[in-house]
N, CA and C of each residue as an Amber inpcrd file, in Angstrom:
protein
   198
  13.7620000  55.4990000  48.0820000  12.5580000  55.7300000  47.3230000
  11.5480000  56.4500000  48.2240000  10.8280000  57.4860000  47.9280000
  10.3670000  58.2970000  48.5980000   8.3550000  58.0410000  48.0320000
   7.2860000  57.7620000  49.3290000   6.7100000  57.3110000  49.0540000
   5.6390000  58.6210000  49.5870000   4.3970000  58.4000000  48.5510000
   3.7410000  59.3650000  48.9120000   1.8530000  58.9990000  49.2500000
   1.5160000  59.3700000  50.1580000   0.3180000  59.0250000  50.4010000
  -0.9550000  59.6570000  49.7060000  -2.2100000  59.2020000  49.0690000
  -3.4310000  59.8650000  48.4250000  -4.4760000  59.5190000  49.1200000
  -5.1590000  60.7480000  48.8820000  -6.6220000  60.4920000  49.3270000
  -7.4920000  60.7690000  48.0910000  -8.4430000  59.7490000  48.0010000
  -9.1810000  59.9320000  46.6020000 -10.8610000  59.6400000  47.0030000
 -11.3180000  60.7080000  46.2510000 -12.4590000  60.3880000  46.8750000
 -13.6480000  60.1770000  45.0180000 -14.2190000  59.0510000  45.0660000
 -14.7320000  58.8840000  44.1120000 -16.6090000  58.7790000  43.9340000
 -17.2810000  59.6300000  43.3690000 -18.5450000  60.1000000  43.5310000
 -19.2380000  58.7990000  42.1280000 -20.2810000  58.0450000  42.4500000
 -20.9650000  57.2750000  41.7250000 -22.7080000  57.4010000  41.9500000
 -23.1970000  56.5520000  41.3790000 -24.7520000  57.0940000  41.1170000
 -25.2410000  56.6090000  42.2380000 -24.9050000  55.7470000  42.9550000
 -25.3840000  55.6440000  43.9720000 -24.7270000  55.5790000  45.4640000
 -23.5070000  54.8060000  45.4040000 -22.4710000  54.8590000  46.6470000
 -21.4090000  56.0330000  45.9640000 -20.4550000  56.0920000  47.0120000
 -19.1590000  56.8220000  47.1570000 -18.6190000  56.2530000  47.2900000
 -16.9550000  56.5960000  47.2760000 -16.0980000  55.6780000  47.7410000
 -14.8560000  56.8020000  47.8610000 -13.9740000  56.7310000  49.1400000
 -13.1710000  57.1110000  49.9680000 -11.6700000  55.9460000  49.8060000
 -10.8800000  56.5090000  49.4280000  -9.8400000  55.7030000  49.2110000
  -8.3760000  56.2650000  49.7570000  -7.5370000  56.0440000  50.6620000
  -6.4340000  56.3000000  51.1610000  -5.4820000  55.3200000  50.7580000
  -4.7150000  55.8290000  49.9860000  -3.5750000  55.0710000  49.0160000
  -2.2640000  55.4720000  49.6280000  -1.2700000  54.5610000  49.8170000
   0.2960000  54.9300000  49.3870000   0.7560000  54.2890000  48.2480000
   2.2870000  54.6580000  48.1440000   2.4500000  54.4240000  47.3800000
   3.5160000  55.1290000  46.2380000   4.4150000  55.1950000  45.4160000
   5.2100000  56.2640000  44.1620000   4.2230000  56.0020000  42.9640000
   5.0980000  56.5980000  42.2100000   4.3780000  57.2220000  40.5500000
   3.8140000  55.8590000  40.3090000   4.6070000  54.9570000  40.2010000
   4.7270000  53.4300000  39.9000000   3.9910000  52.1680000  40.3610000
   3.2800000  52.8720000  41.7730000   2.7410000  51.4990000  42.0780000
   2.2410000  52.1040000  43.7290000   0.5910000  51.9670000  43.8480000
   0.2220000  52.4270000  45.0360000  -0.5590000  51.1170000  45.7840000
  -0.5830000  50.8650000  47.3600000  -1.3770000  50.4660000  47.7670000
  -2.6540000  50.9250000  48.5960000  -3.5590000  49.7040000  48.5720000
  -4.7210000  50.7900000  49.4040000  -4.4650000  50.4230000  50.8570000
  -4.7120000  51.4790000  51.9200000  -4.6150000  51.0310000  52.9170000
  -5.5440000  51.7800000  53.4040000  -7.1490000  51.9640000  53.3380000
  -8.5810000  52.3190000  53.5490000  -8.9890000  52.7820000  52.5960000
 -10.1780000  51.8000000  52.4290000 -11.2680000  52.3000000  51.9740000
 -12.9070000  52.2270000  52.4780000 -13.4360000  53.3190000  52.2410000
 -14.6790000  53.1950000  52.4250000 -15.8050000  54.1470000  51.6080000
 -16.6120000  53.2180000  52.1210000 -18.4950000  52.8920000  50.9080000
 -19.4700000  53.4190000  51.5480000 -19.8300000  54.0510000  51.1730000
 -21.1240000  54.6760000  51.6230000 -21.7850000  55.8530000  51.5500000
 -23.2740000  56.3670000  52.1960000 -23.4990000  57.4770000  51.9620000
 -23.0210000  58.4040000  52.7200000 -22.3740000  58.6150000  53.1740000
 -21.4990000  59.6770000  53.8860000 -19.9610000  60.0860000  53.6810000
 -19.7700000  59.2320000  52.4970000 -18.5090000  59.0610000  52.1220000
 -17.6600000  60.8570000  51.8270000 -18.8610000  61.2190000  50.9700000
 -18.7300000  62.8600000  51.1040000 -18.4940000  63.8780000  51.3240000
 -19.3720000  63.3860000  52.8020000 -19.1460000  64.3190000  54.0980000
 -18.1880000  64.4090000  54.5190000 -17.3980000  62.7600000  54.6470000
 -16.1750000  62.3510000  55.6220000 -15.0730000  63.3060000  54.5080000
 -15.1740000  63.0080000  53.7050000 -14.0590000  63.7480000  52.6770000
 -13.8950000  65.0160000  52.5910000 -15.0340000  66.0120000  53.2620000
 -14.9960000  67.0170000  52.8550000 -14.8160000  67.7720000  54.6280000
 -14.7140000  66.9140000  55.3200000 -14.5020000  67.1150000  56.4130000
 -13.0080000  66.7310000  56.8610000 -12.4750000  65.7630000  56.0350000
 -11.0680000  65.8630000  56.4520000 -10.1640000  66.9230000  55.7230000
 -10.5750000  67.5300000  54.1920000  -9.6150000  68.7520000  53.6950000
  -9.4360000  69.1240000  54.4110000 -10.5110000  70.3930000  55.3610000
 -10.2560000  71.4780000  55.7260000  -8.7930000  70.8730000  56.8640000
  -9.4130000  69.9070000  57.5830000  -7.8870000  69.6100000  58.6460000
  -6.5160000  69.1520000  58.3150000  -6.1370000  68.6630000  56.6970000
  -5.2890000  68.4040000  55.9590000  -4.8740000  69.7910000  55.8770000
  -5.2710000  70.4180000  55.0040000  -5.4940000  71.7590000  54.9650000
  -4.2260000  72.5190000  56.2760000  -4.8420000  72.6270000  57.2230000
  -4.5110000  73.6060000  57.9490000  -3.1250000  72.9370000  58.3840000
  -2.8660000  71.8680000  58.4170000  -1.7310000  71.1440000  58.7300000
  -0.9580000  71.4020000  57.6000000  -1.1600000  71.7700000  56.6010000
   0.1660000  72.1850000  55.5250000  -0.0360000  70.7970000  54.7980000
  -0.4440000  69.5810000  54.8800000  -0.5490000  68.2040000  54.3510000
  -0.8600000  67.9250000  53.1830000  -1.5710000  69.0010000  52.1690000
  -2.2250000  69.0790000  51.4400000  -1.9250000  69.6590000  49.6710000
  -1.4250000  68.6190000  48.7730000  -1.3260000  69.5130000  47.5570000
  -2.2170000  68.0240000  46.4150000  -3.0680000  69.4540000  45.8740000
  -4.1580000  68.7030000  45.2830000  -3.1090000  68.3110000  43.9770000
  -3.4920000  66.7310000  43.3620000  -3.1680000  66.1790000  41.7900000
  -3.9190000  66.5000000  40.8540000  -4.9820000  66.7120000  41.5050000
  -6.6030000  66.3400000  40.5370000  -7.4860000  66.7370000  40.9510000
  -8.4310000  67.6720000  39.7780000  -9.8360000  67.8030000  40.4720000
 -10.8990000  67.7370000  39.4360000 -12.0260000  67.3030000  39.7770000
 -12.9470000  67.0610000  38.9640000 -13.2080000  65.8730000  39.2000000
 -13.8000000  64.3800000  38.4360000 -13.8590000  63.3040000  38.9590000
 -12.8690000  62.1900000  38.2340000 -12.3200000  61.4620000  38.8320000
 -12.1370000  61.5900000  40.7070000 -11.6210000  62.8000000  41.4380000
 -11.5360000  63.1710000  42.7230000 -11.2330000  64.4330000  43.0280000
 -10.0800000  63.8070000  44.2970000  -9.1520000  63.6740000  43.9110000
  -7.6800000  63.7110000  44.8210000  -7.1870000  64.5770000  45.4930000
């Protein structure tokens, strides 16, 4: 069974939230999350290095943005 890891990043009215999931189609766990106001930043600072590593194929965009 071949397992695949997510990063989800979820925008609310007042916190954020940063979520690193594994997991198949069927059933994911969390293994980090984090709250806060910088949640954002951190997210938008790890694409670009996902990114360049080849690591990277988006599911989803809009909200939530995976």
């Amino acid at each position: 069974m071949e397992e695949t890891y997510y990063l989800i990043f979820k925008s609310g009215k007042e916190k954020s939230e940063l979520l690193f999931n594994i997991g198949t189609k069927d059933r994911t766990s969390t293994l980090l999350r984090l709250k806060g106001r910088k949640t954002k930043e951190t997210f938008n600072k790890i694409l670009p290095i996902l990114s360049k590593a080849g690591c990277i194929t988006p599911l989803q965009t809009g909200n939530p943005k995976i």
